[in-house]
DRENZA-492559 format. One record per residue (C-alpha): residue in one letter; residue number from 0; y, x negated, z. Coordinates in steps of 0.25 Angstrom, whole numbers, plus 5000, padded with zeros to 4 digits. Example, Ala and Ser with C-alpha at 12.3 -4.5 7.8 and 13.67 -1.06 7.14 Angstrom:
2
 r   k   yy   xx   zz
 A   0 4982 4951 5031
 S   1 4996 4945 5029
***
This chain:
546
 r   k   yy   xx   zz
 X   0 5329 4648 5269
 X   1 5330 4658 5282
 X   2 5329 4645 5291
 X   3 5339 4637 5282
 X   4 5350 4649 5283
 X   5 5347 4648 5301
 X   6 5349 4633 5300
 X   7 5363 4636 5291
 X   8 5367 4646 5301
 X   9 5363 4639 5313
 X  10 5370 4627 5308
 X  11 5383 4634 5307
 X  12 5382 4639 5321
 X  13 5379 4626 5326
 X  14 5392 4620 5319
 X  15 5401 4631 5324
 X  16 5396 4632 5337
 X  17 5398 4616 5339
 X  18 5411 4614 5332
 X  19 5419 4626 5330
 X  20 5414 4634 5342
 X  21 5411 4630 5356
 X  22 5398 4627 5359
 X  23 5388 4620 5370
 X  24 5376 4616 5361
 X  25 5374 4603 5369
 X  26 5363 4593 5369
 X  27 5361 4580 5361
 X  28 5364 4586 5350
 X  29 5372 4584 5335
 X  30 5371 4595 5326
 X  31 5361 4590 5316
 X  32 5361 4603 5306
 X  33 5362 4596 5294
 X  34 5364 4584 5291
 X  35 5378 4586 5286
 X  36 5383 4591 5298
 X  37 5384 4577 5305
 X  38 5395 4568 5299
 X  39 5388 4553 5305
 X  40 5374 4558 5299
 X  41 5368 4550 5311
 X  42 5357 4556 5321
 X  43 5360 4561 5334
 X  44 5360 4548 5344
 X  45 5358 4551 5359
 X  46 5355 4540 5370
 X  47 5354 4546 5385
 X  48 5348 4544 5400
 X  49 5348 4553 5411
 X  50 5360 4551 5421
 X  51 5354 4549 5433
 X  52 5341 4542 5436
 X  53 5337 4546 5451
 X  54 5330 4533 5452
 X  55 5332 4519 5448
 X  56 5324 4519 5437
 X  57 5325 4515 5421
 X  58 5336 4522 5415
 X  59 5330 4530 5404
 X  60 5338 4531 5390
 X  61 5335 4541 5379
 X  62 5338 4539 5365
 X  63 5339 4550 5355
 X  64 5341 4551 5339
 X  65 5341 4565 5334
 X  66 5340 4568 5320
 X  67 5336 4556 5314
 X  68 5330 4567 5304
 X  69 5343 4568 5299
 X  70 5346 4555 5302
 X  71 5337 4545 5299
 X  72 5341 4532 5308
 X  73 5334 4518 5311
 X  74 5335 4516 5326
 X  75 5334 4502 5326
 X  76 5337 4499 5341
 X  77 5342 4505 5355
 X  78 5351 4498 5364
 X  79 5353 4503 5380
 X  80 5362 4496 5388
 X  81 5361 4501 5402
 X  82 5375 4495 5411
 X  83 5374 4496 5426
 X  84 5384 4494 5438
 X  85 5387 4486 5448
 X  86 5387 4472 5440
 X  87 5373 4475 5435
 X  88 5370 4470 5421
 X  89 5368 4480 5410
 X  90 5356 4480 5404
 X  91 5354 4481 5388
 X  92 5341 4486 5382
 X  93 5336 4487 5366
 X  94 5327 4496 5362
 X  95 5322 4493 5348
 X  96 5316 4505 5338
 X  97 5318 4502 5321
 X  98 5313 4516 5322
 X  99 5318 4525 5310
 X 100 5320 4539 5313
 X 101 5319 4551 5306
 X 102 5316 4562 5315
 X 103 5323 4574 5323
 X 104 5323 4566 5337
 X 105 5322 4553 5341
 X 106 5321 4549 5356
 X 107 5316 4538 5366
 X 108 5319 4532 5379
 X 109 5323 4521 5385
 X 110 5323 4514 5398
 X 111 5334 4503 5404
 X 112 5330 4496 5416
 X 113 5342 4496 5427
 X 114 5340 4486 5436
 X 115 5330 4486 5447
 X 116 5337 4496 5458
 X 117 5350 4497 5451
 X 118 5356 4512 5456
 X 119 5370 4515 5449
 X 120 5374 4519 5437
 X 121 5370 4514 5422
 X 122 5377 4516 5409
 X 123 5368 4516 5397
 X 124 5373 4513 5383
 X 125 5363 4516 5371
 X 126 5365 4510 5357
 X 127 5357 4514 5346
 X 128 5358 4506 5333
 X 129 5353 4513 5322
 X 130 5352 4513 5307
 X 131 5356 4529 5299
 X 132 5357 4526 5284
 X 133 5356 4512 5285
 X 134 5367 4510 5294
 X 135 5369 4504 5306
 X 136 5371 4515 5316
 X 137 5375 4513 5332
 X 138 5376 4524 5342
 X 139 5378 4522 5356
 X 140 5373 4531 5366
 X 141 5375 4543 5356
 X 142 5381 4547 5343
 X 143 5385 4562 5347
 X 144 5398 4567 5339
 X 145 5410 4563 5349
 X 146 5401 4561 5358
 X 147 5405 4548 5368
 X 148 5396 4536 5367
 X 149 5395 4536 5383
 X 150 5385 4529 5389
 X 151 5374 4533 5398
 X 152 5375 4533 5414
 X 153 5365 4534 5421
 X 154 5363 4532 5438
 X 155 5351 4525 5441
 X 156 5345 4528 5453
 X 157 5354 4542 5457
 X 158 5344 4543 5468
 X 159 5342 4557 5471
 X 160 5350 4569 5469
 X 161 5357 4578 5480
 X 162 5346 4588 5486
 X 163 5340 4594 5497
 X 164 5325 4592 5502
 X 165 5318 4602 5492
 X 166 5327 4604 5482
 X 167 5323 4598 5467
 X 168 5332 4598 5453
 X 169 5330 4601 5441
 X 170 5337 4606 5428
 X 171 5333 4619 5422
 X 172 5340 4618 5409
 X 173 5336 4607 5402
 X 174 5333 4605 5388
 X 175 5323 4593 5380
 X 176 5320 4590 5366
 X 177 5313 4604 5363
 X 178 5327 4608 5362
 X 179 5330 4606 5349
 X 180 5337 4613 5338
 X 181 5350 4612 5329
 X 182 5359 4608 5341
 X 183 5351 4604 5351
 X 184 5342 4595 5356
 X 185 5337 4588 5370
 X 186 5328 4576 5373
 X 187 5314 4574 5374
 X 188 5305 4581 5387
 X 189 5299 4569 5391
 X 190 5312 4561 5394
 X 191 5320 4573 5397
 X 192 5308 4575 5409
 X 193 5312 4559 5412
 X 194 5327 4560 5412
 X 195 5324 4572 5422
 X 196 5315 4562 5432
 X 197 5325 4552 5428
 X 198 5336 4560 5433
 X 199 5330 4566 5447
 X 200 5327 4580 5443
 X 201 5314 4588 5451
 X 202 5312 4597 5439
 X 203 5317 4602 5424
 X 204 5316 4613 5414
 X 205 5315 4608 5400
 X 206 5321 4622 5393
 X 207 5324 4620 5379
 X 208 5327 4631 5371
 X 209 5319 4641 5367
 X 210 5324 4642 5353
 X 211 5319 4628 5353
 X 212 5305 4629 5360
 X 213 5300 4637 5350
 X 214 5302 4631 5338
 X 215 5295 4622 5327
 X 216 5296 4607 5329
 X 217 5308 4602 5323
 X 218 5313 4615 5318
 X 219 5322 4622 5325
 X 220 5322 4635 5319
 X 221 5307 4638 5317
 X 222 5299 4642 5330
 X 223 5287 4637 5330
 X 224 5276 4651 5334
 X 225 5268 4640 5343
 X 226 5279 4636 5351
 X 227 5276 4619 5349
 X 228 5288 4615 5357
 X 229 5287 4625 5367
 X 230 5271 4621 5370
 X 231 5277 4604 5369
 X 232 5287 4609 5380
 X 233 5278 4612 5389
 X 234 5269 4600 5385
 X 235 5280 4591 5388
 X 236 5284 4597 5400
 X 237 5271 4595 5405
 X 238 5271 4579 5401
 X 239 5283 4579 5408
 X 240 5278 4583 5420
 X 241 5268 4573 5420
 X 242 5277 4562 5417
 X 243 5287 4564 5428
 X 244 5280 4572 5438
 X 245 5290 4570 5448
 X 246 5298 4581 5441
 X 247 5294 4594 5438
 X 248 5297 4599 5423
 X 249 5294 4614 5418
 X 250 5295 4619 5404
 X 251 5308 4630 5401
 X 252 5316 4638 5391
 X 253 5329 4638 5388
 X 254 5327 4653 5383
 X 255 5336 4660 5374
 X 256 5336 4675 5378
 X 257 5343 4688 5376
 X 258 5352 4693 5388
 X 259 5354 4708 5390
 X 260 5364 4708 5375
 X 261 5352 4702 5369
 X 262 5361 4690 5367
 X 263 5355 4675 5368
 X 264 5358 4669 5380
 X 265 5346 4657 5387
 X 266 5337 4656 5399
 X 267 5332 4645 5403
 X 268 5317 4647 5407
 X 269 5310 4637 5416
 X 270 5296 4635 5418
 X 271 5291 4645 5407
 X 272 5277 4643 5402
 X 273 5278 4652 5390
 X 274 5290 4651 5380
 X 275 5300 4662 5379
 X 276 5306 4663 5364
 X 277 5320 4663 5364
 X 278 5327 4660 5349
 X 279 5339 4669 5351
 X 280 5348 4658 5349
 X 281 5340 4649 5341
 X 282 5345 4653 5328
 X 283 5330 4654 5324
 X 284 5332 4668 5318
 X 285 5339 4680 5324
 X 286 5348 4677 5338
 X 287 5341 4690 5345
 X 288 5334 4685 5359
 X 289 5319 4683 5358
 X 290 5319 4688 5374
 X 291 5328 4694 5384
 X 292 5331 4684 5394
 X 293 5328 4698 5404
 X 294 5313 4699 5399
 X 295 5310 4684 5401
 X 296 5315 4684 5416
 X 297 5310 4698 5419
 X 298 5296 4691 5416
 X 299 5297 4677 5421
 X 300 5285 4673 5427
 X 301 5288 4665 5441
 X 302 5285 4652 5438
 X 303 5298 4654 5427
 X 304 5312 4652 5430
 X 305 5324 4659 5420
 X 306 5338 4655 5423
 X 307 5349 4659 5414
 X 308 5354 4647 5406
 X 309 5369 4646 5405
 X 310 5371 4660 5407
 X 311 5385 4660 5403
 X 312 5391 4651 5393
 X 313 5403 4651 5382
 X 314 5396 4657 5369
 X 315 5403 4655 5357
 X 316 5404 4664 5345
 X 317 5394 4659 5335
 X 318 5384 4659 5347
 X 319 5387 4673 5350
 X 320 5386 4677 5335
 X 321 5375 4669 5331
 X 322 5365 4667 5340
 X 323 5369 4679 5349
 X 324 5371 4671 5361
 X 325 5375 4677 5375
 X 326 5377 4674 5391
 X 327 5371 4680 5402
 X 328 5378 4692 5408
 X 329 5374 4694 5422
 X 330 5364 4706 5421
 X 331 5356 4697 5411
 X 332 5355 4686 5424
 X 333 5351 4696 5433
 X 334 5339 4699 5426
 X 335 5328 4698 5434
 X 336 5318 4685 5434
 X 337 5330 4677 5429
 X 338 5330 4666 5439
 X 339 5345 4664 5439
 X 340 5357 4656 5431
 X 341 5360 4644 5424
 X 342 5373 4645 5425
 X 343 5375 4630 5430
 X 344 5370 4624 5415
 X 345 5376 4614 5407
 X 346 5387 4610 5414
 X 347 5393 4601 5428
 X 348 5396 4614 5435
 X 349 5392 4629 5433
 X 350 5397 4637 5421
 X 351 5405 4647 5430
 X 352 5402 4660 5422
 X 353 5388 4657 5424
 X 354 5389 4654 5439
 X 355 5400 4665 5441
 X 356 5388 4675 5434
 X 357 5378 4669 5446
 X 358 5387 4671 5457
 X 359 5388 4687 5452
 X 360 5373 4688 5453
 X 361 5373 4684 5466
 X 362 5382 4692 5471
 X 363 5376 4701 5462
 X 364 5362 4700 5473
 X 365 5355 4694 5457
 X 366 5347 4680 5464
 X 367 5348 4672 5451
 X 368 5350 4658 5453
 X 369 5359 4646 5449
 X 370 5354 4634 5442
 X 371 5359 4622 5434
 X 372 5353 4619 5421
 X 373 5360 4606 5413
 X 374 5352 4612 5400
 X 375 5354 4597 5395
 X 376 5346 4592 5380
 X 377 5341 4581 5386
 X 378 5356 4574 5388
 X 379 5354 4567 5400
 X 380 5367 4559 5402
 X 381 5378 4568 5395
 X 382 5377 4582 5386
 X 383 5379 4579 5372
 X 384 5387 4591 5368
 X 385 5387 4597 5354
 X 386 5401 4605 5357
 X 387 5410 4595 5353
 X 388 5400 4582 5358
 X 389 5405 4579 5370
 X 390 5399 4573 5381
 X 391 5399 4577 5395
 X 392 5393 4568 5406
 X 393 5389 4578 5416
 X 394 5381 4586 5409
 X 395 5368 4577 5408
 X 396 5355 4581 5412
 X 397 5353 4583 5426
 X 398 5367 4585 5430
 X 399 5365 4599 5434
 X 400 5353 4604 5442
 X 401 5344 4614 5447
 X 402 5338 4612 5462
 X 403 5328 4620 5467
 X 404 5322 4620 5481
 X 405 5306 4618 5481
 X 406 5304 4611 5494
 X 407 5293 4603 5495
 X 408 5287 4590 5487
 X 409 5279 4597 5476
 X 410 5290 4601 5463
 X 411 5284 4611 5455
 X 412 5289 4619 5443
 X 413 5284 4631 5452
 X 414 5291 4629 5462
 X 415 5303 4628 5453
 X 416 5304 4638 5446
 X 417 5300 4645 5460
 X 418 5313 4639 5469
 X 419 5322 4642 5455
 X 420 5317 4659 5457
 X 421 5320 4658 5472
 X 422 5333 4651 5468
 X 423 5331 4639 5477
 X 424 5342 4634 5467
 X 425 5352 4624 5469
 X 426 5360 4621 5457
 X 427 5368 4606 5458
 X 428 5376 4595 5449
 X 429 5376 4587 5461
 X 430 5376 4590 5475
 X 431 5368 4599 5481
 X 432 5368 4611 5493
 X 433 5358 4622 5500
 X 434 5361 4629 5507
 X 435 5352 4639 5520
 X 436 5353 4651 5526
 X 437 5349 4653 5541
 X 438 5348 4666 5549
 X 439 5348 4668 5563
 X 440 5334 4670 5564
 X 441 5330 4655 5557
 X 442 5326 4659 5545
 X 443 5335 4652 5534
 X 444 5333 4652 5518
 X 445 5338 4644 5508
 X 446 5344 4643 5493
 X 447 5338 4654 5487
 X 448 5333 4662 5499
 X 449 5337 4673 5507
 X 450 5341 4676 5522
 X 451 5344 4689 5530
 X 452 5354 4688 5544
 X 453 5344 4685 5556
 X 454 5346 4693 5569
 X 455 5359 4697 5576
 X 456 5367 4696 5566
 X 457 5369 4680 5567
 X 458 5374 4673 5554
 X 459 5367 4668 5542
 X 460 5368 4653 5542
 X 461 5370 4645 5530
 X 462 5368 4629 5530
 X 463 5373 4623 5518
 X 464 5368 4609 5513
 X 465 5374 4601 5502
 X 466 5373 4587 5498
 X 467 5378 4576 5488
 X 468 5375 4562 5484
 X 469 5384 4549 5477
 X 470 5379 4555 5463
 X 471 5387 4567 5465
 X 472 5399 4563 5476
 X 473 5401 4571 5490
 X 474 5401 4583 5493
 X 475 5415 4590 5489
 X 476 5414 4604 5492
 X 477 5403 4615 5498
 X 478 5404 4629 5497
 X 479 5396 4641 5502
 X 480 5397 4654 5496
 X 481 5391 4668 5500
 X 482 5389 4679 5489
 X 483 5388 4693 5495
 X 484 5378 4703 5487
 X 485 5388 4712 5480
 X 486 5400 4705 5483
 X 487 5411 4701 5471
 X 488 5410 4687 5472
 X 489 5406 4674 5481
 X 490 5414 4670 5495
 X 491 5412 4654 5498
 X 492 5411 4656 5513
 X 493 5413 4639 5517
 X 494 5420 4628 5506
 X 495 5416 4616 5512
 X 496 5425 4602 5508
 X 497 5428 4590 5514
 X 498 5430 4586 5525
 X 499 5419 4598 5530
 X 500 5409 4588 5519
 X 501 5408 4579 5529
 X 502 5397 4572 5522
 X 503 5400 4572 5507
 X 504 5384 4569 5503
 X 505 5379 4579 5515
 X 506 5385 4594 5519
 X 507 5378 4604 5529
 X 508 5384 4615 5534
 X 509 5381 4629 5541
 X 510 5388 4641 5541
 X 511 5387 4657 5544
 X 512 5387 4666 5533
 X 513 5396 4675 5533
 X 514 5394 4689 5541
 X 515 5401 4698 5530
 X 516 5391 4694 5520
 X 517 5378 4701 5522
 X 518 5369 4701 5509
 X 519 5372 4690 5501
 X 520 5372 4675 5497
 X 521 5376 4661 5501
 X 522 5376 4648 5492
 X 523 5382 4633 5491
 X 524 5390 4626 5481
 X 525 5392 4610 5483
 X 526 5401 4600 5477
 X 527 5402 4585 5476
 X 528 5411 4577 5467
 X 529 5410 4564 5462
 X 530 5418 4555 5451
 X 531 5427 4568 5448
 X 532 5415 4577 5447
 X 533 5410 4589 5455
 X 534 5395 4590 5455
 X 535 5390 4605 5462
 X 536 5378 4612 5468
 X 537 5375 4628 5469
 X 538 5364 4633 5480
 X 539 5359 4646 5473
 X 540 5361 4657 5486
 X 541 5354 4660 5499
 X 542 5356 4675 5501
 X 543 5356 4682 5514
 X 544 5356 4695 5520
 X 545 5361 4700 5533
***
């Protein structure tokens, strides 16, 4: 009965918070409460690939039924049409099943062959021809409420993405199918750790929630005391490591924890061993944190990252009320061992509140970092979102990232988790930048270092590095900007555009930093623009004494 009255609750917070009140629950996701509460009675129906594959190689498609439970259904057959440019034929495959399902989650994959050393874009249609009730049923790439029935694009054979010698990407924010509860769900580990090769990525952080890791299969509102899923996390971590040894996967959190009010606000955790409760916001009981988000940084061991996942954001009035949800104030982000923000989550370009609250702390002397995290559920083409189901193409997985500096050929989660705490951190959509620091003397330091004025008095010198590529378009627009310690706000010392970008895929310059400034920072933002879109890159700051 206790449970029975959560799940009411819980399901009257969901329906406001989705349909009368604004909301980013977001994933491939129907709200499945009761079976009531879906007018078409038919199972989730989700077909995906990743958007870009780095290499020419088979185009990989995922297929998902979510609660055929509900739903029973006869998937009688698959059909993936795969349509290419250039005058090149489309190619049509069939996959056969006659499989009857009745379970929470159905998945498989699915390859298409393009043709031998085709580079360029694919468009990939997926009929699913079912039976539900003894009807025939037909759904076309999905059947998300006012969701469009787009097809898939995927560029085959992207080739490598924007970087300097050293620098590797990855996603800190990401979400798989151990995120699972009444509103959300993600896709399975093993293909999410493909989709990631696939893609181009160096290294990813599987953090699903908390409130999810600790509960008993298949019910999401009863923790299990031996933590199952939070030991299979690991487990499947470790397979995937094995299966794709070229990229370097760690296990994480996305932790619900209380910020200085005691209100729940999350953190995502990287490379933890041991699990840190976090049911605050769960709705598995009472909304009062399980941890302080200060007492798990204060003791973070070193091979452990913490970044403050979305640490600003629109709240609404039920979450406030009912699962006593919060933001991050700036004292709660300089608490010590907190590696630095996530404030570039979710979205093309960085939530300004978020970013506006790094920028204080720099100016502040606080070294916390700046990093993108997509916090995707699986969706690797396009975010399924539940407020209002729309669709947003360039909010996939992959199309914001993390890059970390670890020189060398070895990739270690080590040495990722090291590079992230020294904040050898560049953040990108797109393009990228770095940016150096030399002084008079010959010793230089890079993103993330530190520099003091060599002898008589002779300028600091800053050489700034960006670069593009065809994916993302030229070059449009570099700036440099200096923070000094104490100061009110940021100056941008140099605004380069065209024509001073004479080489829209290649910029270097140097510069003297200025004499007035003598305890403070310096950092790079680069833009490139293609098709109407502005992609963007952020060095975290070299700082420098004089």
């Amino acid at each position: 009965m206790k449970n029975a009255k959560r799940f009411f609750l819980f399901a009257v917070i969901c329906f406001v918070s989705i349909f009368i009140m604004p909301s980013r629950a977001h994933a491939y996701t129907e709200l499945h409460i009761q079976k009531n509460m879906y007018p078409r009675k038919e199972p989730d129906i989700v077909a995906d690939t990743v958007t870009r594959l780095a290499k020419s190689a088979p185009i990989p498609v995922l297929l998902i039924l979510r609660h055929t439970d509900i739903f029973p259904t006869e998937l009688e057959n698959v059909e993936i049409t795969a349509d290419f440019g250039g005058g090149v034929p489309s190619i049509t495959k069939t996959a056969p099943y006659n499989l009857r399902l009745k379970q929470l989650t159905w998945s498989d994959l699915q390859y298409v062959e393009p043709p031998a050393g085709y580079v360029g874009a694919a468009t990939i249609n997926v009929k699913f021809n079912m039976k539900i009730r003894g009807a025939k049923v037909t759904a076309l790439n999905n059947n998300l409420r006012n969701l469009k029935r787009a097809p898939l694009k995927v560029y085959v054979g992207a080739g490598e993405l924007p970087r300097f010698e050293g620098w590797r990407f990855g996603d800190i924010h990401f979400h798989t199918a151990f995120t699972d509860n009444q509103v959300e769900f993600g896709a399975p580990i093993d293909v999410s750790a493909m989709m990631a090769a696939r893609y181009g990525l160096d290294w990813t952080v599987f953090t699903d929630h908390s409130f999810d890791l600790d509960d008993v299969e298949g019910d999401t509102l009863k923790n299990d005391p031996g933590l199952g899923k939070w030991k299979r996390t690991l487990e499947s971590v470790n397979a995937a490591r094995k299966k794709h040894p070229g990229v370097v996967f760690m296990p994480g959190e996305e932790l619900t924890c209380g910020n200085g009010e005691s209100k729940n606000v999350h953190m995502v955790v990287l490379n933890n061993k041991k699990f840190y409760p976090g049911n605050g916001d769960g709705y598995e009981g009472n909304s009062v944190p399980d941890l302080s988000c200060a007492s798990v940084t204060a003791g973070l061991p070193k091979t452990e990252a913490a970044f403050a996942a979305h640490p600003i954001s629109e709240i609404s009035a039920v979450e406030i009320y009912m699962i006593n949800r919060g933001n991050w104030s700036l004292n709660d982000m300089a608490a010590p061992g907190l590696t630095g923000l996530e404030s570039w989550n979710h979205d093309l370009h960085p939530k300004k509140e978020g970013f506006d609250a790094w920028v204080q702390l720099l100016l502040a002397g606080k070294r916390k970092y700046l990093s993108a995290g997509t916090d995707s559920h699986g969706d690797f083409s396009a975010e399924f979102a539940n407020a209002g189901y729309e669709e947003s193409a360039r909010l996939p997985f992959g199309a914001i990232r993390t890059a970390v500096y670890v020189p060398g050929r070895a990739l270690t989660a080590e040495k990722v988790i090291e590079a992230l705490r020294a904040g050898r951190v560049v953040a990108t959509s797109g393009p990228f930048a770095t940016i150096e620091l030399k002084n008079s003397v010959g010793k230089t330091a890079g993103i993330g270092g530190e520099i003091s004025a060599g002898k008589g008095g002779k300028p600091i010198v800053a050489v700034i590095d960006a670069k593009s590529s065809p994916e993302f378009g030229p070059l449009v627009e570099i700036k440099v900007i200096t923070g000094e310690i104490g100061a009110a706000a940021e100056s941008v010392i140099s605004d380069y555009k065209a024509p001073e970008i004479s080489d829209p895929m290649n910029f270097r310059k140097s510069l003297d930093l200025p004499a007035k400034i003598k305890n403070g920072y310096i950092r790079v933002e680069a833009y490139s623009q293609i098709d109407g879109v502005i992609y963007e890159a952020y060095t975290n700051p070299v700082w420098f004494k004089k």
